[in-house]
C-alpha positions as CSV (number, residue, x, y, z in Angstrom):
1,X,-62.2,-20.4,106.4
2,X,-59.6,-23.3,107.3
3,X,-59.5,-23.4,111.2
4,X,-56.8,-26.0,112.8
5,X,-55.7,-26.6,116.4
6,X,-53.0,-28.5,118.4
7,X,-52.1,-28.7,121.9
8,X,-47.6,-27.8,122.9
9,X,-46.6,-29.7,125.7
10,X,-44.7,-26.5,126.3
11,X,-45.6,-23.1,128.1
12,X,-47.3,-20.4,126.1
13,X,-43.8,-18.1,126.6
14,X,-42.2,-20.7,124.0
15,X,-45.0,-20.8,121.9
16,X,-45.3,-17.1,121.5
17,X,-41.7,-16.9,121.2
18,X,-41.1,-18.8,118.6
19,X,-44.6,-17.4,116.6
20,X,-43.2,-14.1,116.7
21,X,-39.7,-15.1,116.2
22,X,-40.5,-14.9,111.8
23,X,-36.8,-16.2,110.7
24,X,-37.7,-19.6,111.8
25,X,-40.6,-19.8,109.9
26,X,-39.1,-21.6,107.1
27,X,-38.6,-24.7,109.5
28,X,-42.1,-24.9,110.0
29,X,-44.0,-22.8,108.3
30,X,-45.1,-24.7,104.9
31,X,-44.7,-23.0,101.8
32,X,-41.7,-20.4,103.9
33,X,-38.6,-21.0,101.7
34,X,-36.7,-17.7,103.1
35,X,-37.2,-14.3,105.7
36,X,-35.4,-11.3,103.7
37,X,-36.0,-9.0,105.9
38,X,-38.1,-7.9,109.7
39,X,-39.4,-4.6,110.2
40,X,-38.1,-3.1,113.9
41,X,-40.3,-3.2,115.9
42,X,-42.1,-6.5,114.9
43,X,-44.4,-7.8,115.5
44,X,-46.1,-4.2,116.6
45,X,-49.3,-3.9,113.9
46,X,-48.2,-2.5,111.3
47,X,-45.0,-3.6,111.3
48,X,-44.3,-5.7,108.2
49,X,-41.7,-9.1,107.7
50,X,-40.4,-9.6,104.0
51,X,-40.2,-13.2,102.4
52,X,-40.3,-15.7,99.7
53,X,-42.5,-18.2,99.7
54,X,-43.3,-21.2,97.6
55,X,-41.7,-24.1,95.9
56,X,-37.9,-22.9,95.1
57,X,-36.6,-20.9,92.0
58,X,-39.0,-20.1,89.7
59,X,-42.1,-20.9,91.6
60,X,-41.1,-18.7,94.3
61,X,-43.1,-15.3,95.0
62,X,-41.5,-12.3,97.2
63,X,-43.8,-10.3,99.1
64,X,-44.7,-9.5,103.0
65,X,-46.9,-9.8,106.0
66,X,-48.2,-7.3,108.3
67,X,-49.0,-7.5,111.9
68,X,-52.5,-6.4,112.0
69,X,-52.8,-6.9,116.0
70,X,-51.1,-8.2,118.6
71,X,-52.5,-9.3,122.4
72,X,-48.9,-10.8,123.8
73,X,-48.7,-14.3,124.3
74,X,-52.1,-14.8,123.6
75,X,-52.7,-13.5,119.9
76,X,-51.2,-12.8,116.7
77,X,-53.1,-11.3,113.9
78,X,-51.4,-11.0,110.3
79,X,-52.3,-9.8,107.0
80,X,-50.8,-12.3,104.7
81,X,-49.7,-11.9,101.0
82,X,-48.1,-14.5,98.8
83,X,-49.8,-12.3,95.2
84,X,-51.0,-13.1,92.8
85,X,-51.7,-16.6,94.5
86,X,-52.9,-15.7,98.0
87,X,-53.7,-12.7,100.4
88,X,-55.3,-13.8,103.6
89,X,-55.9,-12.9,107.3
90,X,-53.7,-15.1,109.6
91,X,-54.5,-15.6,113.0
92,X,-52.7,-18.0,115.8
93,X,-54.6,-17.4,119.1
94,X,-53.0,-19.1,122.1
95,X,-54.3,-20.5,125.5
96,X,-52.5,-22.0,128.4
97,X,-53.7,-25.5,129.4
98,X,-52.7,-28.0,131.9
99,X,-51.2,-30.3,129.1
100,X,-49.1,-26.9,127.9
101,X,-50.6,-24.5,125.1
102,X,-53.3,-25.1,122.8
103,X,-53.1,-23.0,119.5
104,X,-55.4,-22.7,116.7
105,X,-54.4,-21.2,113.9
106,X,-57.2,-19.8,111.5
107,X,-56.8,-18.9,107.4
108,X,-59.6,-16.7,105.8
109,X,-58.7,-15.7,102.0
110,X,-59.5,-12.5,101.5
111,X,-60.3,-10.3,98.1
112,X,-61.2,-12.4,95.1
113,X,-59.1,-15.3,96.8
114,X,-62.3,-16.0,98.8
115,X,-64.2,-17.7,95.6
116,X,-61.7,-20.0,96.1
117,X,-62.2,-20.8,99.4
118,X,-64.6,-24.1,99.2
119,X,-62.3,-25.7,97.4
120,X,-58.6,-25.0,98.5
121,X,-59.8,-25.2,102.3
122,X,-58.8,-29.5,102.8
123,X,-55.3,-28.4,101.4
124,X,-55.2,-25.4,103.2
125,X,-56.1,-27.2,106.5
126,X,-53.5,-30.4,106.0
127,X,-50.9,-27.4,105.1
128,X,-51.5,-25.6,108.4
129,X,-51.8,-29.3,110.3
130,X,-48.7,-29.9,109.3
131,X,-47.2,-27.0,109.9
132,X,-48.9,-26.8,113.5
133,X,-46.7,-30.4,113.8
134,X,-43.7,-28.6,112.9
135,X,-44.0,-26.1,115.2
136,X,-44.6,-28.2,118.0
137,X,-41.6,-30.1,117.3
138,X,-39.8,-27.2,117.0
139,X,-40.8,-25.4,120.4
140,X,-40.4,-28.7,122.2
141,X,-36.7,-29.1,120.8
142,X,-36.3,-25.6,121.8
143,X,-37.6,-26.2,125.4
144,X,-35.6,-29.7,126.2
145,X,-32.2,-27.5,124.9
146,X,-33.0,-24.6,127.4
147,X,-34.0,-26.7,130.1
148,X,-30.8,-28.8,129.5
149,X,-28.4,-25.7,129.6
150,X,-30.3,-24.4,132.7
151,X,-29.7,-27.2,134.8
152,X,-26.1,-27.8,133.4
């Protein structure tokens, strides 16, 4: 299990928004090179969001992720697969506090990837640490734009 957590000096509404908003993960999700394709009705579990992921050309893999389970605003379950390499359970859970939102995002492989576990988590942790940094950047460059064009 690789659990990481940051705090969004924004309000959980842009957070969520932009979790469940799957065509910009490739600006922030590591490993996210391109979103082929989002069920309707996404992120409803069940519902299913096609993509590539890897490193470009040949070391990139096509497959999906699932939404397993859904609480709005404050959780987002997913069943991730990047196979043969990687199948896991994805969850971001958010909570409002007075500095914005906090959000941990937790990674546990699943199938045989678990053997793995003990010795990919430090990589799989600095990958979702830096990806948590990407987000935030991204949801507070979304907020200062919206903010700006309100007031204008």
């Amino acid at each position: 299990m690789a659990t990481v957590h940051t705090t969004i000096d924004a309000p959980v509404e842009d957070v969520w928004d932009a979790l469940v908003d799957v065509r910009t993960y490739p600006h922030w999700l590591i490993g996210a090179r391109r979103i082929r394709r989002v069920d309707d009705g996404w992120p409803a579990p069940g519902t299913a969001f096609h993509h590539e992921v890897g490193l470009g050309g040949p070391l990139t893999i096509r497959d999906s992720t699932r939404s397993e389970s859904v609480e709005h605003r404050r959780r987002l379950e997913l069943d991730v697969r990047a196979r043969p390499l990687l199948r896991a359970n994805v969850t971001f859970a958010l909570r409002p506090t007075p500095e914005g939102t906090e959000v941990t995002l937790e990674e546990h492989p699943t199938g045989w990837h678990r053997a793995l576990a003990p010795v990919l988590a430090p990589l799989v942790m600095a990958r979702n640490r830096a990806s948590l940094e990407k987000l935030d950047e991204r949801v507070t460059e979304r907020s200062r734009r919206n903010e700006r064009s309100d007031g204008a």
